[in-house]
N, C-alpha and C positions, 0 to 999 in steps of 0.2 A: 596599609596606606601611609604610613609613617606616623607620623601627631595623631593621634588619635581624639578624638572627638573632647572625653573626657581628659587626655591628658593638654589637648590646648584652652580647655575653660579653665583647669587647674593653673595655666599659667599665665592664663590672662588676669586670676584674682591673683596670683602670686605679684604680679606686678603692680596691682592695682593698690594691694597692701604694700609693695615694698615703696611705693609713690607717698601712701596714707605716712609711712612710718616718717619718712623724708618731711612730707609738709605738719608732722609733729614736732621736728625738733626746730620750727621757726615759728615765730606769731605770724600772727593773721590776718596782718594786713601791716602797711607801711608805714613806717612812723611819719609824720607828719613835716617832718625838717630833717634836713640833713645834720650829720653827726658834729661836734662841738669841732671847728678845722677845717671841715668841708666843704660850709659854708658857699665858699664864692664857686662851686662845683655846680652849682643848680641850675637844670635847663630850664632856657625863659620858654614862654609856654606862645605858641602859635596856633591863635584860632581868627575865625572859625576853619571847621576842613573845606578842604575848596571842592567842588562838586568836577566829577569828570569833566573832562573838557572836549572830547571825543579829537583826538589830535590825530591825523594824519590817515594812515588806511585803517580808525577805531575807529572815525567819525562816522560811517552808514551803522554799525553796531550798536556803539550809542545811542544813537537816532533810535535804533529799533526798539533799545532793553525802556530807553523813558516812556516809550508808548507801551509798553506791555507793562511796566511799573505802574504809569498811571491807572492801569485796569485793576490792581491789586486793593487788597483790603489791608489793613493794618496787620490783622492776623497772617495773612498769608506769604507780607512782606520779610514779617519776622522769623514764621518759617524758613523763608529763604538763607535768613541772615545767623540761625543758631541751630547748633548740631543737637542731637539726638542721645545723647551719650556715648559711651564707648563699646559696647553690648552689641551694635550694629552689625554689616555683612562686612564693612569696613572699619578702618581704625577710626575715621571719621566721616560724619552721615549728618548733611541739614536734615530738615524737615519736607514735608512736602507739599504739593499742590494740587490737590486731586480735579479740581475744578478745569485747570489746565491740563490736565497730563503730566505735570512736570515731575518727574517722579527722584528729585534730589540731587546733591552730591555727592559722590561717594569719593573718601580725600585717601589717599592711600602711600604708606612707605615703601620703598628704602629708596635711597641715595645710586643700590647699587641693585636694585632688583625688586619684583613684589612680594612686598614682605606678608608671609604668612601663605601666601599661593601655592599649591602645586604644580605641577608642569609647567614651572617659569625658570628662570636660569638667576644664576649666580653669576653677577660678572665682577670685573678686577675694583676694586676700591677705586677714588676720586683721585689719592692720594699717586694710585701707579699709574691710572691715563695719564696725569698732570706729570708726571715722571718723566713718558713720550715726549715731551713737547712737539708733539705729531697733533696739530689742529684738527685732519682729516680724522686720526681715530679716536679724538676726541668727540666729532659729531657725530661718528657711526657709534660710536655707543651707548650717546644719549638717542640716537634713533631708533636703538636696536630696542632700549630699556624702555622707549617711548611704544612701540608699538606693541612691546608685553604688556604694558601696561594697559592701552588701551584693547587690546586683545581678552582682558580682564572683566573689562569693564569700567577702569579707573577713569573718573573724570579728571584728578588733580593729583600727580604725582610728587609725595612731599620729598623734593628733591629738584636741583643739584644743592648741597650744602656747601658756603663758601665764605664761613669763616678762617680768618685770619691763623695760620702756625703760629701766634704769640709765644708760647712756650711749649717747650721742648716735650714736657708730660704731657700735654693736655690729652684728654682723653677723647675726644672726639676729632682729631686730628687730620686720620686717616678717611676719615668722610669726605674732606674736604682737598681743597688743592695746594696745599703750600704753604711756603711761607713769603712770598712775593705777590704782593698787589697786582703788579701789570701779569705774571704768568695766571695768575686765578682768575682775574676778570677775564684774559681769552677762553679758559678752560669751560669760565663759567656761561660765558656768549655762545661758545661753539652747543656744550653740551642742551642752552636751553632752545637753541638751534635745531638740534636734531630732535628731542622729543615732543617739543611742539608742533613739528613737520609730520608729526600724527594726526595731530588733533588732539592730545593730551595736553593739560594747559601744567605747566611747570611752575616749582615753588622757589624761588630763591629766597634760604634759611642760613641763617638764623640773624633777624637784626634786631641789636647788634652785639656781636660779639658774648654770645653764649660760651661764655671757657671756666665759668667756677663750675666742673661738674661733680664734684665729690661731695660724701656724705649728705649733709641736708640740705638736697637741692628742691626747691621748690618756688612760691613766687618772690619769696622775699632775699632772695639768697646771698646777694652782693650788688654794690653798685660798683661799675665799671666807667673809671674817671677819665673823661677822653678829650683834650684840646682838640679845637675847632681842625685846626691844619691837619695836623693826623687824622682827626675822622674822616674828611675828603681825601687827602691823599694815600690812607693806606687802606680804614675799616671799610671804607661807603664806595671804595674803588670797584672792586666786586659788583654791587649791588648795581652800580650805574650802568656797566658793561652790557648788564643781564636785561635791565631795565632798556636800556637803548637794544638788543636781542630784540625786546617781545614778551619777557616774561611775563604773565599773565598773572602769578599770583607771589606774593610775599607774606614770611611768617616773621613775626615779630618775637620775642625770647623769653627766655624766663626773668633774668636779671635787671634787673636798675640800669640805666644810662644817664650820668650823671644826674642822679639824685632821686630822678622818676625811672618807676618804673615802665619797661620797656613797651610793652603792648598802652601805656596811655602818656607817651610820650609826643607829644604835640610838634615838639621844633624837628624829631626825629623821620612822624607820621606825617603831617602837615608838611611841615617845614620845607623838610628834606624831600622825600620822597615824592609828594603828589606835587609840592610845587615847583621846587627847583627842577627835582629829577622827571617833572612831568610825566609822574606815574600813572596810568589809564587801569591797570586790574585791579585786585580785591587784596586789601592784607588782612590774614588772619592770622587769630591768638595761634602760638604755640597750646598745645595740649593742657587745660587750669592754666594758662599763663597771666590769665585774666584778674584785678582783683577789684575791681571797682565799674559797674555798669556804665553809668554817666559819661565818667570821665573816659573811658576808653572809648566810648562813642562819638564825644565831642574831638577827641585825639587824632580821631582818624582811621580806626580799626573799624572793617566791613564786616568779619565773621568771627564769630564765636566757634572754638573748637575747642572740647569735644561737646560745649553748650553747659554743662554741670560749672558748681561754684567753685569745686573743686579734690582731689583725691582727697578719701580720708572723712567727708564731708557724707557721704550718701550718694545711690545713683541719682539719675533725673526721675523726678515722681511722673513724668508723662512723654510722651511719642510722639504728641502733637507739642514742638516746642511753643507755640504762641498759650498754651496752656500750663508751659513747666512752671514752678514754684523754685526750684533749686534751680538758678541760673541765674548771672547775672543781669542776664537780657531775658526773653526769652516773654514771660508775663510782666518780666519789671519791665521788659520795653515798652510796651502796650502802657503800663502805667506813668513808666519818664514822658511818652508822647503827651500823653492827657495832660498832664499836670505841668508839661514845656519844659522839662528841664533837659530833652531831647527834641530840638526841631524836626517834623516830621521831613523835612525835604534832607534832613543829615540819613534816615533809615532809606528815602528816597535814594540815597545815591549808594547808601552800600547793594541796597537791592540790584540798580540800575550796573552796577559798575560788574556785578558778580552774574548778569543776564548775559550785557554784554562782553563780554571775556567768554561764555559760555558760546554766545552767537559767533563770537569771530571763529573759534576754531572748531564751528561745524559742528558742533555736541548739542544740534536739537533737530538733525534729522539722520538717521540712517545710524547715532551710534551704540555700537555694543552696550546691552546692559551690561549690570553687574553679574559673575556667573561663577564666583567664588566665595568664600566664606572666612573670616581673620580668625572666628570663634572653631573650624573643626576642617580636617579634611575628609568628612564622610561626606556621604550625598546628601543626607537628611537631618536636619535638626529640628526637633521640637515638631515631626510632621511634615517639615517642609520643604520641598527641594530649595538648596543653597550651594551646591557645588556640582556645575557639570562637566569639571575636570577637563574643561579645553585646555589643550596643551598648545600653549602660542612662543614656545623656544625657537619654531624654526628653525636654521642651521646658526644660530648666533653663536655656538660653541667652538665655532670657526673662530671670529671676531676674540672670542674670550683667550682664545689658546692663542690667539698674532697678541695681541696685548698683554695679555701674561708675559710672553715674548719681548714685544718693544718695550716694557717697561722696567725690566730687571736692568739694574744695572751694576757695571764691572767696577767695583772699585781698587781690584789687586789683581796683576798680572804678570808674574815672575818664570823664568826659567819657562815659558810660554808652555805653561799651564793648560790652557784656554786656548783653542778649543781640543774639547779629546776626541781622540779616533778608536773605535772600539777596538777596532783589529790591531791595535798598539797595545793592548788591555789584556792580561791574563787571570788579574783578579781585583774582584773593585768592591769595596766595604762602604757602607753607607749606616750610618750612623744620628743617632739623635730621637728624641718621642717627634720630632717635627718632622720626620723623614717617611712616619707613618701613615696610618689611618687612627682616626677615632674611635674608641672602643666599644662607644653605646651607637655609632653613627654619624653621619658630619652635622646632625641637626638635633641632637638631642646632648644633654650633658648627664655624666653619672651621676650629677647630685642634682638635675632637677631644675636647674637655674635656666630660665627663659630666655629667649634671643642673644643664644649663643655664648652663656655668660659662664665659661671655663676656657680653659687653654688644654687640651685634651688631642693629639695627634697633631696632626699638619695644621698650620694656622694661613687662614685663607682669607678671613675676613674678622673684623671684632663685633665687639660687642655691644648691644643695646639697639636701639629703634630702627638704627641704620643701617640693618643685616639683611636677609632672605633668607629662603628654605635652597639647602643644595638640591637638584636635581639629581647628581652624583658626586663626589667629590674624589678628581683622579690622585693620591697620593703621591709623592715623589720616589718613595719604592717602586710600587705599582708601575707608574712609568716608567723609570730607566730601567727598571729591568726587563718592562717588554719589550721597549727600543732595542737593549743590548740583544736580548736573546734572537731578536728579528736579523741580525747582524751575523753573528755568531754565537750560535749554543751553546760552546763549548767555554766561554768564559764564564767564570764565577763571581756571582752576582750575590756576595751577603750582606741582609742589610737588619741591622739591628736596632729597632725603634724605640732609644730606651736611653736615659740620660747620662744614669748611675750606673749601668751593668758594667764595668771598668773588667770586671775577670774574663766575661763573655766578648768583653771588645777586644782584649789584648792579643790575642794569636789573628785575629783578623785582622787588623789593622799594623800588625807585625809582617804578615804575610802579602799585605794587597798591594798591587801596581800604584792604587790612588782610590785616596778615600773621600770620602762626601761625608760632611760634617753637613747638619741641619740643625739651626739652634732658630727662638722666637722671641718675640715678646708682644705682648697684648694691650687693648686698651677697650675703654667705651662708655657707655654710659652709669654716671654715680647711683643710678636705681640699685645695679648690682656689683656690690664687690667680690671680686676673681683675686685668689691667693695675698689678697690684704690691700688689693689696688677698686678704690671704691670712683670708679673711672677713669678720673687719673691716676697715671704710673705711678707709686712712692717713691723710682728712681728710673733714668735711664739707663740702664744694664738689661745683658738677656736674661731672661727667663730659665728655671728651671738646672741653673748652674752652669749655661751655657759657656760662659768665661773656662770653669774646670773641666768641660767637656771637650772643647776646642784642646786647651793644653796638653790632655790626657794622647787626644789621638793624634795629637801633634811632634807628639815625643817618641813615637813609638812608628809613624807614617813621614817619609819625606817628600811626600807629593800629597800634603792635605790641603781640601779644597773645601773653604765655608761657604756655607747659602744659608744666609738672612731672612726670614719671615717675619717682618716687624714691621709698626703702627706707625714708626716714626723714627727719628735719633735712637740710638743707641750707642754709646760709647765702646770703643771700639782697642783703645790703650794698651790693654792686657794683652792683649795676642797681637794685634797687626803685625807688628816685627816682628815676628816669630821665624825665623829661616825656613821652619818644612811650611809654615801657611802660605802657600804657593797663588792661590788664586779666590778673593773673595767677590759672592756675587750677592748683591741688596735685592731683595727680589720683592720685597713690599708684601702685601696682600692678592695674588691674581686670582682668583674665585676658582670657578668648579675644576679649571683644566691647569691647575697648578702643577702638579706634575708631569704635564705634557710640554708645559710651557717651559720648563726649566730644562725639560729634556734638548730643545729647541736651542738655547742659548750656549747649553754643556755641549754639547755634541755636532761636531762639525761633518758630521755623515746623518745628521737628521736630514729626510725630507726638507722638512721646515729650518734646516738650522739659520737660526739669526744671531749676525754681527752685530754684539750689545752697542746699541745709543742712548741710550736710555739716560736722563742727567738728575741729578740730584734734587730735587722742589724747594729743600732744606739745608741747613748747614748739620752737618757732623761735626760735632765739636771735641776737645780732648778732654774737656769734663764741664759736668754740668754749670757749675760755677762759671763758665765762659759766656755764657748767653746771659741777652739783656735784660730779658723776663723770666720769672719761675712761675709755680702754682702757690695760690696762695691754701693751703689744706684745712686750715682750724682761723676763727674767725678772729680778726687784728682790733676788734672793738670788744668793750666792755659790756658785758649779758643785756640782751634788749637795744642794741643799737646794731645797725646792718654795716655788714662788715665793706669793706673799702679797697678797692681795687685800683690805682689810679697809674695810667701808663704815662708816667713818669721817661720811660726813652722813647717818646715822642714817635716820629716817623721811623728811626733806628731799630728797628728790627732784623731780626738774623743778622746775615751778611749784609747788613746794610749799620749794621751796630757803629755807633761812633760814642761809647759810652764812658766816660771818664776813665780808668786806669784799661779796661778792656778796647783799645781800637785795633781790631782784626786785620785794618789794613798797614800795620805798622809792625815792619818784620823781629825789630827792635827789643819789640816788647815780649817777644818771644813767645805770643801765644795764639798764633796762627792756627784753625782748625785743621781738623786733622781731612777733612774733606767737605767743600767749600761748597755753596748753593751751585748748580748748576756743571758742579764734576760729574764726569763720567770717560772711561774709557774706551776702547774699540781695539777690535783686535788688528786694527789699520793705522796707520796713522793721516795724516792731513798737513794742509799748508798754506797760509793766508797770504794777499797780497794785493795793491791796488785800490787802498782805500780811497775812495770818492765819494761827497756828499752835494747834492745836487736840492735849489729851494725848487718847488711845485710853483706853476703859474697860475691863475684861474680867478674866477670873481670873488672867491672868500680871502682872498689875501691881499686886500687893498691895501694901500699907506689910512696910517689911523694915527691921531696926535697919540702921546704918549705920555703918559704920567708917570711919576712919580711917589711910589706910596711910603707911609709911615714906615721905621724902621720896625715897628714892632711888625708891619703888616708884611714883613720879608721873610722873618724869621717864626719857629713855633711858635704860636701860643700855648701859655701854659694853661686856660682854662677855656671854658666855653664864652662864645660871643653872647654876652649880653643883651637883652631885647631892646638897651640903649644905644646899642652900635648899630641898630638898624638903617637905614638909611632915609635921610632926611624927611621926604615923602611916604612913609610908610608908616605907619600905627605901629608905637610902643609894644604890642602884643602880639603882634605880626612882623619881626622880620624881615620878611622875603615876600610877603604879600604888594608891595609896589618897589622893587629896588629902583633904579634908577638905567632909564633905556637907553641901551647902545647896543648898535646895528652890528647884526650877528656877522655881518662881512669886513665890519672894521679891525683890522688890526693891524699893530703898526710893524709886527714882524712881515713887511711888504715882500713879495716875490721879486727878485731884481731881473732883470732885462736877459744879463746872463746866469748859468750858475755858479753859486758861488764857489771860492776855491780853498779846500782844505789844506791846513797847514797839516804837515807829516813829523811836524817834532811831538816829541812825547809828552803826554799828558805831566804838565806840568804842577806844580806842591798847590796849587792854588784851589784846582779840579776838587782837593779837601774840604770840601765847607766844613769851617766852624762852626756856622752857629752865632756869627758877631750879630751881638743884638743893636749895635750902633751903627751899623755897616746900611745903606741905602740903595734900593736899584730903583734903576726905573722899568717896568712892566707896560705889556699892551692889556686891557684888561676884554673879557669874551666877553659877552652881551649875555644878558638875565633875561627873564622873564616873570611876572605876574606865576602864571601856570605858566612854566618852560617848556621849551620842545622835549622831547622824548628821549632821556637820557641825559639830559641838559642842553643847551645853547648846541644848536645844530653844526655851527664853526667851529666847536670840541673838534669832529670827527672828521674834518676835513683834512688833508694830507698837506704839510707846510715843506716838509722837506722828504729827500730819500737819500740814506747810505746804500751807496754799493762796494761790493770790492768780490777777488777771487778766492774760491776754496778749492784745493786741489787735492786729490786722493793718493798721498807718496806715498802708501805702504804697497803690500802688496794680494790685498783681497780686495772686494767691493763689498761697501757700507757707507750709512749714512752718518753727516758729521753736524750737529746741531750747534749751528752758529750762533751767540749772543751778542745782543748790540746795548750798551751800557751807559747812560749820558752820564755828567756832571756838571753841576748847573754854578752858576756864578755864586762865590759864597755868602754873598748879603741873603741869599735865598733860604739860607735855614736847611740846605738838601742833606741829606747824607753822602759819602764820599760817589758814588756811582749807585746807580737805578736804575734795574731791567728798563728797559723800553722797547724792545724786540726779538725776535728768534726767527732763523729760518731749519728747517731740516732738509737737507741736500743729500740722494743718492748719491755716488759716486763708484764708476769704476777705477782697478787702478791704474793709476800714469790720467784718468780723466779731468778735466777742472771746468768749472764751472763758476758765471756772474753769478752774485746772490746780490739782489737787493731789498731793503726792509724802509717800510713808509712810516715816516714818523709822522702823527696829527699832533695838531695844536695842541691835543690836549696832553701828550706824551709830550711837550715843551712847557708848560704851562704847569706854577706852582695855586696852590689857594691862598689866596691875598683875606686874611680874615677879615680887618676892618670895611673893605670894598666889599666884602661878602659874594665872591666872584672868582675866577679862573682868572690868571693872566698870564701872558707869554712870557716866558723870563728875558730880559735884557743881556746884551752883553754876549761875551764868550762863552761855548755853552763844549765840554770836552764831548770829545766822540770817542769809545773804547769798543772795538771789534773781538770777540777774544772766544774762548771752548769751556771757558766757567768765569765765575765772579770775580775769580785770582789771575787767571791765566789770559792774561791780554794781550792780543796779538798783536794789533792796529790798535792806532792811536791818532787823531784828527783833531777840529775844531771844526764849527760852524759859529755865525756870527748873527745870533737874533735883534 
């Protein structure tokens, strides 16, 4: 059966310890003040938590979960509210209700599949959907992974993950979508779109900004320093998207957010979430993320997971949590109630808020138990049946193998490489340990190490919480050479899966038409360190000599062709220029049908062959030193003080960097990346033309007076908003508990009579914001709320304007061309030089062309005005750039806010 019984209990203490050893190398618990410096970093604290408010199609839900809350007992409630430990069928399991029926939660991983399950599937990482910029198989695959899941029996799939590409290392990267705000918030809308179209209620993780994941990760780990602007406009962009979706559930991190930590951060939980972003589901603790009962409950956290105080510490002493003793909640809830230092109407609403999320998506009549086991893949443990090995893959294998497909992408193509034709092919070398199979299996590692934690044959997905069990795992041997031999037999197909074997390569790669280089690199979670990288990479470079592997068969083959199986960035320097390296292909992570998928892109007599679109999420830079973040690896304070993270280049991130001696947009400077967010090539070419930008009419775009805000309130701020910046009407301690009302339909970016007419000269030196902190705009600001609508202020999401313009198919195949739409905001605004704001993907025949048009909402005009504490429309001249990546600008306009 694969994992054997005993060898998944062995690896579930293996992690269990490798957690224990992690939350040994930190004390235990938070010091009390921030570090001597940090000082003005400290989030003000927003209470109390505001009780659901049953907003829009939650309100009969609502309604229903407080009438069934009111029938509970204190004990029963707290059942509902704290997990069971980790021992469970799942990775995560509340308690139960027997009196009702209600027979629990069960919370369950991956990002990219059900982790620990049999007969489930492996599909492409986060990282290569978000690659597509294909909306459609962005939602089919949260639909596909939605209906495994509930097929399962999962009630709460801990996933989509949509942390930020801050840095290029980071180790959890690939879970996620990018490094672009606006391309992850659709990724993460679409994806939480399709698995909640189950009835699986979806997790958006990790807030916020879980990225210290090396060595001694645990609850104390670092605090992550984040001005107000930036956390709206780039970290909490994400979360609002998902949040305005529907997401039903949110997990809160392991790490500090400005000073507090994360799971009992009040302005974050409170503040942000339930009030502004008018959040209606449950947020729970990441995994011990927990470190304080009280305060986490008063913060705004619903659920305790996995219910213990934490790794390292003992399991829970009992199964009935309203009885545990080790737990932060659990028995100490039952006692914060008594003694008041938890109001019971605060347990009241986690109970209420975790019924209903449960009642909306139809998970209390008709759905699948649980029918699997985290702890074994046999039928029986301990007596009991726990696995009846329903196979719920269906044909998603399909879906996995077109994505694998759409997601690779071309970023070299010389002496037209790409695509090959087998019957042009008389002998083809295929080279690399990545081009293999696994030696122990795609699910198990030779030394032992738990959820996938080596780099062992083809690398298909990394490593830690965020993985699955393969089903099968096709290699890239394996496939192209069935492909080929399906073609013609008589070509020779050697393929040697092997880094170093340089004697064994040399007369193959002497002798072959074209050879296939396969190189990787890895990444994942800090529990396990994989060849000295303790989640995050220690560099960005391939794995396993990759750089000397390339060379070797490059020198020796004039028609060598790379493919990439990597986490993230990898630099790329050493080889690119290389004269025989003819055609490089990034192919990311694609899960089980990796090798069918590559077969798909290489070979233009595949069945399936696909014209690469696929565009970059990330910048590819020409050395690490380019980019505006690093990891921080060993801690920057002195022993006994928590180490300090403070993002320092504000909104400038990636290709958005506007960082003192590094400005990427400044050819000058001479250090332009070597492949920019949003590259990719085709074996077609395209042709833009016709820009036009037209304002939307309609009742949310009224005339609205217009203010004028502070200059500071234009540009970033460098620290968090103060609980004295709150707004006049509101309580010191609250914030955002009473801002100040204006009507969700006022704004004074009005709709004009006709539409407006874009100017056609080119984005002019101006389109650069600085960053002038003395520079003044005037702004329309969006309307607040007490408890906001769902997502924020419902005029967010309303359409103010649309670009169109033509793409037309010159070359001479049919493929699709993924168009970018780019603003740049007036430079009092603090923006960085250009900001996704849209994409479309366009078939096209060739000699065909086609209108594309892309709708911009208020909210994709609108900067965070920190003092107003609010959204506002930017004033002024706002550039319009049409273009096939973040460099390569086609069109160039104006629109007038």
């Amino acid at each position: 059966m694969g994992i054997t019984r005993t060898n998944r209990l062995l690896r579930l203490c293996a992690l269990a310890l490798a957690l224990a050893r992690a939350a040994a190398d930190v004390t235990t618990g938070v010091p009390d003040r921030a570090p001597p410096g940090f000082e003005e970093w400290e989030s003000p604290i927003v209470l109390p938590a505001p009780p659901v408010k049953g907003t829009d199609d939650w309100a009969p839900f609502v309604q229903r979960a407080r009438q069934f809350v009111a029938g509970l007992t204190i004990e029963e409630k707290v059942n509902a509210t704290t997990g069971i430990d980790i021992f469970g069928r799942c990775v995560g399991n509340t308690g139960t209700i027997p009196r009702f029926g209600w027979k629990g939660l069960c919370l369950e991983d991956s990002p990219l599949g059900v982790r620990f399950a049999d007969f489930a599937s492996a599909f492409p990482a986060g990282i290569n959907v978000a690659a597509t910029f294909d909306v459609g198989l962005i939602k089919a695959r949260g639909l596909a992974m939605g209906q495994e899941h509930r097929g399962k029996g999962v009630n709460v799939a801990l996933g989509p993950m949509m942390n930020m590409g801050r840095q290029a290392a980071a180790g959890r990267q690939w879970e996620g979508f990018g490094s672009d705000p606006f391309l992850t918030g659709v990724a993460a809308a679409a994806t939480v779109e399709g698995m909640q179209s189950t009835g699986v209620i979806a997790t958006a993780k990790h807030l916020q900004q879980e990225h210290f994941r090396g060595g001694s990760e645990a609850q104390t780990i670092e605090s992550s320093n984040i001005d107000d602007k930036t956390l709206h406009e780039v970290y909490l962009w994400p979360f609002a998207e998902a949040v305005k979706a529907g997401v039903g559930a949110i997990m809160c991190s392991y790490n500090l957010v400005n000073q507090t930590q994360s799971c009992q951060n009040s302005k974050i939980l409170n503040g942000v979430m339930k009030e502004e972003l008018g959040f209606q589901g449950f947020i729970m603790s990441d995994w011990a993320a927990m470190i304080n009962g009280v305060q986490t409950a008063l913060a705004g956290l619903d659920l305790n997971m996995p219910g213990f105080i934490g790794y390292g510490i003992g399991p829970q002493d009992e199964e009935d949590p309203s009885k545990a003793t080790n737990s932060w909640w659990g028995a100490a809830m039952i006692t914060m109630i008594n003694n008041g230092s938890v109001p019971e109407s605060r347990l009241d609403d986690m109970a209420t808020r975790i019924f209903a999320t449960q009642f909306k998506f139809g998970q209390d009549k008709g759905y699948p138990d649980v029918s699997f086991s985290q702890l074994t893949e046999d039928t029986f443990l301990n007596g009991q049946l726990v696995n009846e090995h329903i196979n719920v893959q269906d044909d998603h294998f399909k879906l996995i193998r077109e994505i694998g497909a759409a997601s690779t992408i071309l970023l070299k193509n010389t002496k037209n490489a790409l695509p090959l034709q087998v019957k042009k092919i008389k002998r083809l070398g295929i080279f690399g340990s990545d081009s293999g199979p696994h030696p122990t299996g795609p699910n198990q590692c030779s030394d032992g190490q738990p959820d996938k934690g080596c780099n062992e044959g083809t690398l298909a997905m990394g490593w830690g919480s965020g993985t699955a069990n393969f089903p099968y795992l096709i290699d890239p041997i394996a496939g192209i050479t069935a492909h080929v031999q399906s073609i013609d037999p008589t070509v020779v197909v050697e393929g040697i899966p092997s880094d170093f074997a340089f004697a064994q390569m040399a007369p193959v790669a002497t002798n072959a038409d074209t050879c296939l280089v396969f190189v990787n690199a890895d990444s994942g979670e800090g529990y396990i360190t994989v060849d000295g990288n303790a989640g995050d990479r220690t560099n960005i470079t391939l794995w396993h000599g990759g750089e000397a592997l390339i060379a070797n068969i490059a020198g020796q083959c004039a028609n060598t062709i790379v493919v990439q199986h990597v986490v993230g960035p990898v630099t790329v320097e050493a080889w690119i220029d290389h004269p025989n390296v003819t055609a490089v292909l990034h192919a990311g992570l694609p899960g089980q049908e990796s090798g069918n998928a590559i077969v798909d892109v290489l070979f233009g007599d595949s069945p399936q062959a696909t014209n690469p679109s696929a565009r970059l999420p990330y910048t590819i830079a020409k050395q690490r030193a380019d980019y505006p973040a690093d990891i921080l690896y060993t801690s920057n304070q002195p022993a006994g003080l928590m180490p300090q993270i403070t993002y320092s280049e504000g909104v400038n991130i990636d290709y958005r960097c506007v960082c003192a001696a590094r400005l990427w947009r400044a050819v000058a400077d001479n250090i332009a990346p070597r492949f920019e967010f949003g590259f990719g090539l085709s074996y077609t070419t395209f042709g833009y033309s016709g820009l036009k930008t037209f304002r939307s009419h309609g009742s949310r775009a009224e005339p609205h007076a217009t203010g004028a805000p502070a200059a500071s309130s234009a540009v970033a701020s460098s620290k968090p908003v103060p609980a004295s910046s709150a707004p006049a009407s509101a309580p010191a301690s609250a914030p955002h508990s009473a801002p100040a009302s204006v009507s969700a339909s006022a704004l004074s970016s009005a709709a004009p009579s006709k539409p407006a007419s874009v100017s056609a000269s080119a984005v002019s030196a101006s389109a650069s914001a600085s960053g002038n902190a003395t520079a003044t705009a005037s702004a329309a600001p969006v309307g607040a709320s007490p408890v906001g609508d769902i997502g924020g202020p419902a005029a967010l999401y309303e359409t103010l304007a649309t670009v169109s313009f033509r793409v037309q198919n010159t070359g001479p195949v049919a493929g699709n061309e993924v168009s970018q739409l780019y603003l740049g905001f007036p430079p009092a605004y603090g923006e960085p030089p250009k900001v996704l704001r849209g994409f479309a993907r366009t078939m096209l025949r060739p000699g065909q062309s086609e209108t594309v048009s892309i709708p911009l909402r208020q909210k994709d005009v609108s900067v965070w005005d920190v003092v107003q504490q609010e959204w506002v429309v930017a004033k002024g001249t706002v550039q319009v750039m049409v273009g096939s990546s973040s460099r390569n600008i086609h069109l160039t306009g104006t629109i007038q806010l």
